[in-house]
CHARMM internal coordinates of N, CA and C (Angstrom, degrees):
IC EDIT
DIST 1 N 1 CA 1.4369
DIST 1 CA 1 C 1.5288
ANGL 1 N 1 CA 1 C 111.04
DIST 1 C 2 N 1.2967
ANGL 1 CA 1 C 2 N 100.23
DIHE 1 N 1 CA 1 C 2 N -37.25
DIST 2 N 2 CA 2.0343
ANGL 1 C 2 N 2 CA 87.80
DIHE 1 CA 1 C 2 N 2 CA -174.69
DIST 2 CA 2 C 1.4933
ANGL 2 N 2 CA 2 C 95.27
DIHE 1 C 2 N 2 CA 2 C -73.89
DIST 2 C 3 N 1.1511
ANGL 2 CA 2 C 3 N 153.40
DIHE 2 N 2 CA 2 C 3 N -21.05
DIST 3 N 3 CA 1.5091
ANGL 2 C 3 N 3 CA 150.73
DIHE 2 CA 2 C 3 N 3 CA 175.26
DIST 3 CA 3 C 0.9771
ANGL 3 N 3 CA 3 C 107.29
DIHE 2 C 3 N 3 CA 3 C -40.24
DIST 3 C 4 N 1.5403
ANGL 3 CA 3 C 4 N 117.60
DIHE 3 N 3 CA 3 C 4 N -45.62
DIST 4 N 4 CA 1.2342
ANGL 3 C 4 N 4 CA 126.96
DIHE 3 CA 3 C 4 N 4 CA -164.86
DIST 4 CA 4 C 1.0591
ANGL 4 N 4 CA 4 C 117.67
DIHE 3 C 4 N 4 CA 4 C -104.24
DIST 4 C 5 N 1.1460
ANGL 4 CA 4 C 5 N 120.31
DIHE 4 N 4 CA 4 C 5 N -28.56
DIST 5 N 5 CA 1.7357
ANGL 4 C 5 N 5 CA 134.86
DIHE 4 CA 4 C 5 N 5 CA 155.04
DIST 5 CA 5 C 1.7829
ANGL 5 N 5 CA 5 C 110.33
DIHE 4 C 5 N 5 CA 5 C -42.37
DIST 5 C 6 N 1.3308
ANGL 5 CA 5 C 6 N 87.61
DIHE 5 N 5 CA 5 C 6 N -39.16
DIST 6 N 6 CA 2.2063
ANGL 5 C 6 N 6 CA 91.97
DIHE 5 CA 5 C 6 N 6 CA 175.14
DIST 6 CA 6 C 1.3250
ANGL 6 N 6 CA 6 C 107.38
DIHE 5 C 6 N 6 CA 6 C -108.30
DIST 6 C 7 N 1.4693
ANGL 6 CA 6 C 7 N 134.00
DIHE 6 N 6 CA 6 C 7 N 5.55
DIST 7 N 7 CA 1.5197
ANGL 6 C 7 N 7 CA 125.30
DIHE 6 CA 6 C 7 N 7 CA 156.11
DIST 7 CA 7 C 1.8431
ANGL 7 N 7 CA 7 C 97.31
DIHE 6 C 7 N 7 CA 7 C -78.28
DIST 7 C 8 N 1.3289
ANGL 7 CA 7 C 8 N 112.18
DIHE 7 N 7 CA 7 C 8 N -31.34
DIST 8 N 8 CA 1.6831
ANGL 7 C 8 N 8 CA 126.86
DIHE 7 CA 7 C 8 N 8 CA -158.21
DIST 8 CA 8 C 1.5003
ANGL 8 N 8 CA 8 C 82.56
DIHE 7 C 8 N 8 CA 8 C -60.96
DIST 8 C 9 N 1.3801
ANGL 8 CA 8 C 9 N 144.42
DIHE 8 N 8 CA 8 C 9 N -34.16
DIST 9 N 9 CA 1.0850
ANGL 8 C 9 N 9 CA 159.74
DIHE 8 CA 8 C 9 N 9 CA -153.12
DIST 9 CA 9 C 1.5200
ANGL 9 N 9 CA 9 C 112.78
DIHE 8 C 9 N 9 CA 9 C -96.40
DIST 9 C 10 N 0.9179
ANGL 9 CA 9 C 10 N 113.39
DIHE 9 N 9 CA 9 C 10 N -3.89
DIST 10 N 10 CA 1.6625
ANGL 9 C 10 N 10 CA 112.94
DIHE 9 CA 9 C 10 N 10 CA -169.91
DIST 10 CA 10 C 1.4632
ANGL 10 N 10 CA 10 C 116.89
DIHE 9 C 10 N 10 CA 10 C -67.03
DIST 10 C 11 N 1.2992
ANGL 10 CA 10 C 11 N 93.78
DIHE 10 N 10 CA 10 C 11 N 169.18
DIST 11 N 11 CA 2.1006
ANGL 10 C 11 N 11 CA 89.50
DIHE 10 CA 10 C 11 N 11 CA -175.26
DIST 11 CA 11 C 1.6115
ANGL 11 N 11 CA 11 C 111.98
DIHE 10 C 11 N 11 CA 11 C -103.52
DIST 11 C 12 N 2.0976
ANGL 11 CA 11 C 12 N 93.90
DIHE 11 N 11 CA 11 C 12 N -5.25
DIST 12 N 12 CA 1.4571
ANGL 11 C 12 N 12 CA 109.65
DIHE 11 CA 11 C 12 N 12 CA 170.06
DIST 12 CA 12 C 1.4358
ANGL 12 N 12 CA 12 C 106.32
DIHE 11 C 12 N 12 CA 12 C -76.53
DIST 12 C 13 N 1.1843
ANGL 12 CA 12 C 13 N 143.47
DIHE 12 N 12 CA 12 C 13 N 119.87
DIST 13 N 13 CA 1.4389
ANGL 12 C 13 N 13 CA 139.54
DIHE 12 CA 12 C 13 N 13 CA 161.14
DIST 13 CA 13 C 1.7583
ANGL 13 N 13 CA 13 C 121.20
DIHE 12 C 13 N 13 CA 13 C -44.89
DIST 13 C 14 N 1.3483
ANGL 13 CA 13 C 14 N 95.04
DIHE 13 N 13 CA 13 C 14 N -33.60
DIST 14 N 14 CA 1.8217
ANGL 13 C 14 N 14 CA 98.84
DIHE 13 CA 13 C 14 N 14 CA -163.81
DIST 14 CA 14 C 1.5640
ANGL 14 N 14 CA 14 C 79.32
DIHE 13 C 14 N 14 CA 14 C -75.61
DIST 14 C 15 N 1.5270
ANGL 14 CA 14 C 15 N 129.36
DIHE 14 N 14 CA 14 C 15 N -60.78
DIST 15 N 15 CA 1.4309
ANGL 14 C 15 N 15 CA 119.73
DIHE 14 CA 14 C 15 N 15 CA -165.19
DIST 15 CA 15 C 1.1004
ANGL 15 N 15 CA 15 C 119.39
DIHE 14 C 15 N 15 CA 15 C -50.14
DIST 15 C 16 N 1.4079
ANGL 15 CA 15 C 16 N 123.29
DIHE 15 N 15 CA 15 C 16 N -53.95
DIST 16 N 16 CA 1.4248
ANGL 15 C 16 N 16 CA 130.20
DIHE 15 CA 15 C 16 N 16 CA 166.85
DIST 16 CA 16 C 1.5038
ANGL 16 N 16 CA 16 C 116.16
DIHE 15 C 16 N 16 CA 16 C -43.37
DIST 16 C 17 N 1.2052
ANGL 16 CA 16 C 17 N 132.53
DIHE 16 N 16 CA 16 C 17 N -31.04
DIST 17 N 17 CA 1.2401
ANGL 16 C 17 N 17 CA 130.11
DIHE 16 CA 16 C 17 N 17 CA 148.52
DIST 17 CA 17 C 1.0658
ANGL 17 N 17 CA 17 C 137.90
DIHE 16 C 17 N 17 CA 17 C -48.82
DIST 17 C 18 N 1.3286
ANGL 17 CA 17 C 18 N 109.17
DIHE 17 N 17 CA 17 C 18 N -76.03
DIST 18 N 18 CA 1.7599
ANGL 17 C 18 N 18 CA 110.86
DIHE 17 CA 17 C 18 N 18 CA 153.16
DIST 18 CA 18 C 1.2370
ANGL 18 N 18 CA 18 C 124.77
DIHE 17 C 18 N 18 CA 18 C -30.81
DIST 18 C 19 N 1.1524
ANGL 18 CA 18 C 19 N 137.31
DIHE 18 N 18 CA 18 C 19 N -50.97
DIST 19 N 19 CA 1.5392
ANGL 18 C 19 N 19 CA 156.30
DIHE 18 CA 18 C 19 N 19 CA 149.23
DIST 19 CA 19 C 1.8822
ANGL 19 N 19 CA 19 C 102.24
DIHE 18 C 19 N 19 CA 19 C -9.67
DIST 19 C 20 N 1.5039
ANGL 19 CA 19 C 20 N 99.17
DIHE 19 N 19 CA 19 C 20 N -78.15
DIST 20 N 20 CA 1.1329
ANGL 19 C 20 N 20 CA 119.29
DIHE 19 CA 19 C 20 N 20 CA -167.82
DIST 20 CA 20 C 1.9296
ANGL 20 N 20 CA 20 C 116.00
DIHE 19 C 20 N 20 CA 20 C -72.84
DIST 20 C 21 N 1.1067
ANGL 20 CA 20 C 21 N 96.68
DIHE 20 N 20 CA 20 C 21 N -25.83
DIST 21 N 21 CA 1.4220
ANGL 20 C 21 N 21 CA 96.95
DIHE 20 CA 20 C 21 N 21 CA 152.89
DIST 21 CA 21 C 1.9800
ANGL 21 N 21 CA 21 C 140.53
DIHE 20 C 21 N 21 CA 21 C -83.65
DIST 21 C 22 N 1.7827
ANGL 21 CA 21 C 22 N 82.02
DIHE 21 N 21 CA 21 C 22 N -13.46
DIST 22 N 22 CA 1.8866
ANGL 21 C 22 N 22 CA 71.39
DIHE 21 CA 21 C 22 N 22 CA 172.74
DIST 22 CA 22 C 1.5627
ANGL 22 N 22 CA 22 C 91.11
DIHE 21 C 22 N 22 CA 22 C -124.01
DIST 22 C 23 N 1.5225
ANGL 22 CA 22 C 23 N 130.65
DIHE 22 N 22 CA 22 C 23 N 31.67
DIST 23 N 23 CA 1.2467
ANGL 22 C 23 N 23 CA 130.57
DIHE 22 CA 22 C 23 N 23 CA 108.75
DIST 23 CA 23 C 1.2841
ANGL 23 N 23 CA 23 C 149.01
DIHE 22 C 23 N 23 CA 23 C -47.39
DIST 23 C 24 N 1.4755
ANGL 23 CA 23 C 24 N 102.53
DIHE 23 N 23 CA 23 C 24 N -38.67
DIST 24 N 24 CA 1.3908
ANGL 23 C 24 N 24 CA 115.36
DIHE 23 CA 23 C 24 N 24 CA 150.55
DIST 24 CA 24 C 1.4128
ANGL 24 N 24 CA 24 C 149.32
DIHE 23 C 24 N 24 CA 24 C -44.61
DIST 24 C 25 N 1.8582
ANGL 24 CA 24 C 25 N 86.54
DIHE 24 N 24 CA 24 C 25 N -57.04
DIST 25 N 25 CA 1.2719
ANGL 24 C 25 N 25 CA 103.56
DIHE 24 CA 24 C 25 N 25 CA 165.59
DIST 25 CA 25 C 1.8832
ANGL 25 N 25 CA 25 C 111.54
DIHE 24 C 25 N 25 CA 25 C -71.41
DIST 25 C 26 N 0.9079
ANGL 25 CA 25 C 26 N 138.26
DIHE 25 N 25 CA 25 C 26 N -19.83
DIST 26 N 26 CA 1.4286
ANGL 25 C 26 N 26 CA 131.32
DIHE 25 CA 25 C 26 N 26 CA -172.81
DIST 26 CA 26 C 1.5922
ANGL 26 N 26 CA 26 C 84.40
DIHE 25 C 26 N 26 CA 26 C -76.66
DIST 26 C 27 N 1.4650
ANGL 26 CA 26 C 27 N 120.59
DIHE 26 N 26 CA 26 C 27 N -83.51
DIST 27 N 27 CA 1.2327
ANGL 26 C 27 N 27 CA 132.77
DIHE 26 CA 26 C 27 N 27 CA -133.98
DIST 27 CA 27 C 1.8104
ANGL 27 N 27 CA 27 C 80.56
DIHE 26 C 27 N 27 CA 27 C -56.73
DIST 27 C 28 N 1.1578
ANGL 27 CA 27 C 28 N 166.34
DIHE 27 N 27 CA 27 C 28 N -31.46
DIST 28 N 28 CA 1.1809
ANGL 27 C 28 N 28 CA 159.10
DIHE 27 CA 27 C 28 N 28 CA -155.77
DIST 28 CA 28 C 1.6359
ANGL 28 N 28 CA 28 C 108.07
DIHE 27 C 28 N 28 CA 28 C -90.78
DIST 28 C 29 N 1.3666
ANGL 28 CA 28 C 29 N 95.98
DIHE 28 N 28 CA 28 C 29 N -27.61
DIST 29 N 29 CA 1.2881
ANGL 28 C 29 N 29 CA 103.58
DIHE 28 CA 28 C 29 N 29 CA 179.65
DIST 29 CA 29 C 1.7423
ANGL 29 N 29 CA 29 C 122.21
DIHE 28 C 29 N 29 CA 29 C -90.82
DIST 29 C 30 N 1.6248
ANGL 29 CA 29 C 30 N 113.04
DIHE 29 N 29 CA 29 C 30 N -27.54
DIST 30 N 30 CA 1.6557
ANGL 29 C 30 N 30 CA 126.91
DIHE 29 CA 29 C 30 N 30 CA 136.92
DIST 30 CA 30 C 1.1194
ANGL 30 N 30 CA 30 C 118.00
DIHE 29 C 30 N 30 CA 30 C -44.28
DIST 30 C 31 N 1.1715
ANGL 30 CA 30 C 31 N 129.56
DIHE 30 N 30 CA 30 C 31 N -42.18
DIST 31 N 31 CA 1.3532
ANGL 30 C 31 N 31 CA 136.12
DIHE 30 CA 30 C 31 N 31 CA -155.80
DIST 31 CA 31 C 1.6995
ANGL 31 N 31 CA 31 C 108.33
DIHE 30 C 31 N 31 CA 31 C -88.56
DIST 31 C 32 N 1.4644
ANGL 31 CA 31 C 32 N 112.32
DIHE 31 N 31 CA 31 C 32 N -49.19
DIST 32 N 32 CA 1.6670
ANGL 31 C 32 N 32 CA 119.10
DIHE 31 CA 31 C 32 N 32 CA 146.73
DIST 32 CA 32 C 1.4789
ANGL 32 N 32 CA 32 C 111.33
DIHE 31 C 32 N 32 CA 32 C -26.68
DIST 32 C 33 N 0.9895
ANGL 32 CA 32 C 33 N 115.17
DIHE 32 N 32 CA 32 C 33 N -82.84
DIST 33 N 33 CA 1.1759
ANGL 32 C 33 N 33 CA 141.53
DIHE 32 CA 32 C 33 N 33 CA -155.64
DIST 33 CA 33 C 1.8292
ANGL 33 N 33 CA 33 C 94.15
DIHE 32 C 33 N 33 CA 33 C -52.84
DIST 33 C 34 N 1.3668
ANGL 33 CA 33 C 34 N 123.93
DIHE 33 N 33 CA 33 C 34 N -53.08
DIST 34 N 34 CA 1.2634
ANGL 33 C 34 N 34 CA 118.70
DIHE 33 CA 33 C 34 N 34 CA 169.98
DIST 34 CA 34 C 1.2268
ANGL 34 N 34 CA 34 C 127.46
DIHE 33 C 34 N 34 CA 34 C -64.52
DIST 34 C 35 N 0.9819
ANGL 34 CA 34 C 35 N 117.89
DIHE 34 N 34 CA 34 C 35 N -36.94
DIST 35 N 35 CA 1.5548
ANGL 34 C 35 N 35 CA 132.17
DIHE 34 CA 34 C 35 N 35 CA 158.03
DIST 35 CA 35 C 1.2572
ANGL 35 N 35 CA 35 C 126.82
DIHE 34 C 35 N 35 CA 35 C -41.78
DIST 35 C 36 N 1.7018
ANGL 35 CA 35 C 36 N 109.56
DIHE 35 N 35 CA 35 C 36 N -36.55
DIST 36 N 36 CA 1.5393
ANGL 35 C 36 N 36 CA 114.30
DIHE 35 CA 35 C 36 N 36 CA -177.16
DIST 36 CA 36 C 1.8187
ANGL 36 N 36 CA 36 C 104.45
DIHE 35 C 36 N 36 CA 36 C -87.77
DIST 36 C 37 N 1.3375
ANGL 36 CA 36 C 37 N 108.23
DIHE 36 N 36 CA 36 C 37 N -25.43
DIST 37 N 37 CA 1.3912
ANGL 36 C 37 N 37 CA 108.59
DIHE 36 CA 36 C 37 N 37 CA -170.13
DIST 37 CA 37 C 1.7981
ANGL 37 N 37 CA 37 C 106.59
DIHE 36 C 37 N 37 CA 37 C -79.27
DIST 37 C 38 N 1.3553
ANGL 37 CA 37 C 38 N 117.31
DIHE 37 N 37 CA 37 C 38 N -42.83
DIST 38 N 38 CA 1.2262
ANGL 37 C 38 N 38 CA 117.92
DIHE 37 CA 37 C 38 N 38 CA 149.23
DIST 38 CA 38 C 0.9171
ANGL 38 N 38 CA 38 C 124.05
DIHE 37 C 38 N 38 CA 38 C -22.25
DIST 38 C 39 N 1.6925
ANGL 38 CA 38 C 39 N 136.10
DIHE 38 N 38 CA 38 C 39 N -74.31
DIST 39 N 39 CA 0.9494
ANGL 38 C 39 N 39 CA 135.95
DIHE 38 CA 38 C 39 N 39 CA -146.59
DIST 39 CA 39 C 1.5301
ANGL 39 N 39 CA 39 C 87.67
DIHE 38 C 39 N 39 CA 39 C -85.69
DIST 39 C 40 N 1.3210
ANGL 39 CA 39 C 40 N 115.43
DIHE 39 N 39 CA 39 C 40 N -49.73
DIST 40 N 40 CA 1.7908
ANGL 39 C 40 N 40 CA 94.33
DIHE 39 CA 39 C 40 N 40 CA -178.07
DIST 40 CA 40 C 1.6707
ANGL 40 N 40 CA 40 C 133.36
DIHE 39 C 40 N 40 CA 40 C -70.81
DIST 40 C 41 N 1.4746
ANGL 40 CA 40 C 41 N 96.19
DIHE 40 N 40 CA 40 C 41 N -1.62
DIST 41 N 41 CA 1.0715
ANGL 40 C 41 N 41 CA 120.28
DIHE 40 CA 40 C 41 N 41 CA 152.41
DIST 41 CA 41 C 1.9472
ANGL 41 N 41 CA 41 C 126.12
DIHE 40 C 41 N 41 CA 41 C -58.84
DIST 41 C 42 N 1.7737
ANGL 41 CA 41 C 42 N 92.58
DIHE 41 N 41 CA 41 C 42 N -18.11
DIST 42 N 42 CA 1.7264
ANGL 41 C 42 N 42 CA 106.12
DIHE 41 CA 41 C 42 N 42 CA -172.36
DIST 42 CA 42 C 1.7126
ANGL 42 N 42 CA 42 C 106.19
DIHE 41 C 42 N 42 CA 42 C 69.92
DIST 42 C 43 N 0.9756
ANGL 42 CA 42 C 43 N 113.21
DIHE 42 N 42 CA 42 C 43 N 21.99
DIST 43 N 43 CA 1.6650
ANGL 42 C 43 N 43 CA 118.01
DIHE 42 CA 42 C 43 N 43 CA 172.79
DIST 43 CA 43 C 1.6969
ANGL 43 N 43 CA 43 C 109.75
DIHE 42 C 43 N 43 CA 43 C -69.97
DIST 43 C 44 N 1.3643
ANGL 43 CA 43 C 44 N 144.73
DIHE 43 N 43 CA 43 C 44 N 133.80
DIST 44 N 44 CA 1.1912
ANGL 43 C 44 N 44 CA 123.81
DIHE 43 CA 43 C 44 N 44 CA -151.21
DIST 44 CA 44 C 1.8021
ANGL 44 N 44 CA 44 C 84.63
DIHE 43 C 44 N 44 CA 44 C -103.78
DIST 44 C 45 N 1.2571
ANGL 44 CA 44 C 45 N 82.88
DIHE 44 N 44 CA 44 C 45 N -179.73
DIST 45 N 45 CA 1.6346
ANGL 44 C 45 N 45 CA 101.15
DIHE 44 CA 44 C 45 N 45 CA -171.94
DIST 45 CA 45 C 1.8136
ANGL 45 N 45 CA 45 C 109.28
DIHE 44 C 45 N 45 CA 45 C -81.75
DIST 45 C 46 N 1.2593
ANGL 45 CA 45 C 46 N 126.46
DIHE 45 N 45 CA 45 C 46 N 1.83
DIST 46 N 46 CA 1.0835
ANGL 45 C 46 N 46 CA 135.22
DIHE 45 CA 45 C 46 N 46 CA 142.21
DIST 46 CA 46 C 1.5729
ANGL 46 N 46 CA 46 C 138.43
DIHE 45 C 46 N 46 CA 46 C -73.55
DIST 46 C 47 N 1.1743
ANGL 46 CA 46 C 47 N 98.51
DIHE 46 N 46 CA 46 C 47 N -19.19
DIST 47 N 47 CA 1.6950
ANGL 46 C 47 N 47 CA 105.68
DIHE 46 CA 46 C 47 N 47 CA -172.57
DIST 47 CA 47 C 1.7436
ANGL 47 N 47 CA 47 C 80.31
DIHE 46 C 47 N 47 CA 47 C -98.98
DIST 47 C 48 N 1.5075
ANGL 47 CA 47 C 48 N 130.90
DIHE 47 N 47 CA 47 C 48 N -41.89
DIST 48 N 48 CA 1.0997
ANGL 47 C 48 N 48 CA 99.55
DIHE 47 CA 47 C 48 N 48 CA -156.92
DIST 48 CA 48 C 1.6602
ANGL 48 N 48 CA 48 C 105.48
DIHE 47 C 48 N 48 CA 48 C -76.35
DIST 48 C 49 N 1.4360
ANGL 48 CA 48 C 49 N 118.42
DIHE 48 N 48 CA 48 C 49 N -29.63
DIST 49 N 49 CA 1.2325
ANGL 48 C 49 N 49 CA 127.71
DIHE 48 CA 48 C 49 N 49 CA 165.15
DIST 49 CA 49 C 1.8223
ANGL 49 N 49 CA 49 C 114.84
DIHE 48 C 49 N 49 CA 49 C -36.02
DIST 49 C 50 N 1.2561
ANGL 49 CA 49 C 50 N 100.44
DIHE 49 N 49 CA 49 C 50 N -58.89
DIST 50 N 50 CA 1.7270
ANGL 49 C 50 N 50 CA 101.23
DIHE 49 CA 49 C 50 N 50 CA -176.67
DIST 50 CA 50 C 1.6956
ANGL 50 N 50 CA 50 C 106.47
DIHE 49 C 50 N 50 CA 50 C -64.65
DIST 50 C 51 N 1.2058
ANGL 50 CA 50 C 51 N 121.94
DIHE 50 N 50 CA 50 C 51 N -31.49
DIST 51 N 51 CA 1.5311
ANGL 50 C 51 N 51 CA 121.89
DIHE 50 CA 50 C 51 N 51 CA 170.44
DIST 51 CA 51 C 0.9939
ANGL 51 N 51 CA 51 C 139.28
DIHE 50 C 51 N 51 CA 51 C -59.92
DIST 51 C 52 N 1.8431
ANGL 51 CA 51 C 52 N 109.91
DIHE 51 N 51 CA 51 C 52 N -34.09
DIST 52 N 52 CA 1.3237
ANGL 51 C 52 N 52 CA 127.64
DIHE 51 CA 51 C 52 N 52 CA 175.90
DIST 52 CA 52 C 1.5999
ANGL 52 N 52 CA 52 C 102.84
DIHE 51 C 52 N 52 CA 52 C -97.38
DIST 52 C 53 N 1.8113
ANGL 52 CA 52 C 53 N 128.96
DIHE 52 N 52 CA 52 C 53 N -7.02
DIST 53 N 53 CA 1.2410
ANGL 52 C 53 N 53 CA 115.26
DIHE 52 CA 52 C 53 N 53 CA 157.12
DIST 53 CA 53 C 1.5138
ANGL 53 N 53 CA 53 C 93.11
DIHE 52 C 53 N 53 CA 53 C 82.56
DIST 53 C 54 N 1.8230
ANGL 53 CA 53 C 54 N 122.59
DIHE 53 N 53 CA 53 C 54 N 37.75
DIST 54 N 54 CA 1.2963
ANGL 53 C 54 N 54 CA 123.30
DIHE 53 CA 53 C 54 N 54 CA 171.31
DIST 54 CA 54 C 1.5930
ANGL 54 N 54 CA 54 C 100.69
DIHE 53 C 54 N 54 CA 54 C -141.98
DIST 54 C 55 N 1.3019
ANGL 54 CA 54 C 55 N 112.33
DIHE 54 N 54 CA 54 C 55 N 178.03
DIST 55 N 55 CA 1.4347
ANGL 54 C 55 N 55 CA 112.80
DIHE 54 CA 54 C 55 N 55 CA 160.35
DIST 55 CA 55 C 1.1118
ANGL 55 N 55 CA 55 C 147.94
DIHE 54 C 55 N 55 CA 55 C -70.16
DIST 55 C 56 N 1.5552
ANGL 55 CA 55 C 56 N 152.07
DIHE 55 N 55 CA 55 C 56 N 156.68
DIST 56 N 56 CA 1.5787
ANGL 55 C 56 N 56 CA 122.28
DIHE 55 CA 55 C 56 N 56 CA -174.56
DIST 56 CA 56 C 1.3632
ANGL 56 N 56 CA 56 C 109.26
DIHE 55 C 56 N 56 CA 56 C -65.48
DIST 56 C 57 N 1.7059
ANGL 56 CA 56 C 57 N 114.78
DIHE 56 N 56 CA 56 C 57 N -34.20
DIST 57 N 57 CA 1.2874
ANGL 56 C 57 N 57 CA 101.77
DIHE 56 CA 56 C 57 N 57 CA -170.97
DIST 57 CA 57 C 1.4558
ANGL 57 N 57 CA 57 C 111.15
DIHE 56 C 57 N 57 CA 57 C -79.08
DIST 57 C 58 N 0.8895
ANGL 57 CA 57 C 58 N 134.26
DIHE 57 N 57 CA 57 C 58 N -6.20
DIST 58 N 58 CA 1.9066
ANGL 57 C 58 N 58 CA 138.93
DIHE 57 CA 57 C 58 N 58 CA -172.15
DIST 58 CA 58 C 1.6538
ANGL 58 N 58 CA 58 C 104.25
DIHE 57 C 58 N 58 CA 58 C -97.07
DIST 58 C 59 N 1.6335
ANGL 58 CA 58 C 59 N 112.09
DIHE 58 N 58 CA 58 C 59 N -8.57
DIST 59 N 59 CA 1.5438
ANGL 58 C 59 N 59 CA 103.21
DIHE 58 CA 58 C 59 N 59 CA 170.34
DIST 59 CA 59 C 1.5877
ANGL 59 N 59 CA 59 C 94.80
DIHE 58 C 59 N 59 CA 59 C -116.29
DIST 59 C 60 N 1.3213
ANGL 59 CA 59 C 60 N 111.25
DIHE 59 N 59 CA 59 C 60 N -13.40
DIST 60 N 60 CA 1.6660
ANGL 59 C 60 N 60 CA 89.99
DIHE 59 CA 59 C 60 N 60 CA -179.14
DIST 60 CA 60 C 1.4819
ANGL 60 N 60 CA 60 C 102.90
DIHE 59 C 60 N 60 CA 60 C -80.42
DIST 60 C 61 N 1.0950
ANGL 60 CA 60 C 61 N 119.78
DIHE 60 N 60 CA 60 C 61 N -37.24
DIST 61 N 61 CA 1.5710
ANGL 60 C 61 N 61 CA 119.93
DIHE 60 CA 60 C 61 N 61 CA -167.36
DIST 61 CA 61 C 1.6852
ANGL 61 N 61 CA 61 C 98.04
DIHE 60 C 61 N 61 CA 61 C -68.88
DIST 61 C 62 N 1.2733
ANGL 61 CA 61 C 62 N 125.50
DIHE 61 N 61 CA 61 C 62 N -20.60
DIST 62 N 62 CA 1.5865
ANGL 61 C 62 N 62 CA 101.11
DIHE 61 CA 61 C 62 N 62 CA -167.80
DIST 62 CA 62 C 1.6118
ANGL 62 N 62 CA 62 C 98.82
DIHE 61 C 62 N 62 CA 62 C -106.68
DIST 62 C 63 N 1.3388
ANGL 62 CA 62 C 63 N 123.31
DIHE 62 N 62 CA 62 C 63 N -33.12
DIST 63 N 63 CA 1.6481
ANGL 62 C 63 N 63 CA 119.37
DIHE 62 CA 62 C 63 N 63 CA 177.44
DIST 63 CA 63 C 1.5858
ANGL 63 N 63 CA 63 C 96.18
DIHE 62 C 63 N 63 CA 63 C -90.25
DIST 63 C 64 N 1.4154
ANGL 63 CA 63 C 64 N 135.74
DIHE 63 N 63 CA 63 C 64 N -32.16
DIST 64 N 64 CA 1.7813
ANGL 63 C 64 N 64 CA 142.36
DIHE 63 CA 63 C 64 N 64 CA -152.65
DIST 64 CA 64 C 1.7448
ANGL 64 N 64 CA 64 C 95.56
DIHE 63 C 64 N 64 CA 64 C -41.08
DIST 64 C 65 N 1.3840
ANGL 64 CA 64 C 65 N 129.96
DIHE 64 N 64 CA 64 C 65 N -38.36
DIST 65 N 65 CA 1.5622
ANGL 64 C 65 N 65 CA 126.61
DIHE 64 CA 64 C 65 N 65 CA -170.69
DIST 65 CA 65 C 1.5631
ANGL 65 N 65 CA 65 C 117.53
DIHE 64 C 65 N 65 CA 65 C -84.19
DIST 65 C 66 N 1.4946
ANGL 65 CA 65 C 66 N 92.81
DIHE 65 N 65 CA 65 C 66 N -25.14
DIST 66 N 66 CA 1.4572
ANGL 65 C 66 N 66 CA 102.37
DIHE 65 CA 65 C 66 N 66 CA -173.58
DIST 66 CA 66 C 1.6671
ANGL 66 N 66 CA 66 C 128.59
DIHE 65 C 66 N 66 CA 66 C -63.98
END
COOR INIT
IC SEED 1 N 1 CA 1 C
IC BUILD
């Protein structure tokens, strides 16, 4: 991630793009991954909501199936 955190940085625009898009995709894919341990952790869908700085219903609806 910091690789890409300093391509995210480039003075090339297209790179810095690219950069920032399979930044995206990682950090979404960390972010899964915390989400699932939480919950099997029994963490409710509010704490994980107040952590990630969203609503319960905007994290239940996007991790809630998973």
């Amino acid at each position: 991630m910091l690789t890409l955190a300093d391509a995210a940085n480039s003075d090339d625009p297209i790179v810095a793009l690219r950069a920032i898009e399979k930044l995206r995709k990682e950090v979404d894919r960390v972010e899964a991954v915390a989400v699932r341990r939480a919950r099997n952790a029994n963490a409710s869908w509010q704490l994980i909501a107040l952590a990630l700085g969203v609503s319960k219903q905007a994290v239940h609806k996007k991790y809630g199936r998973s």
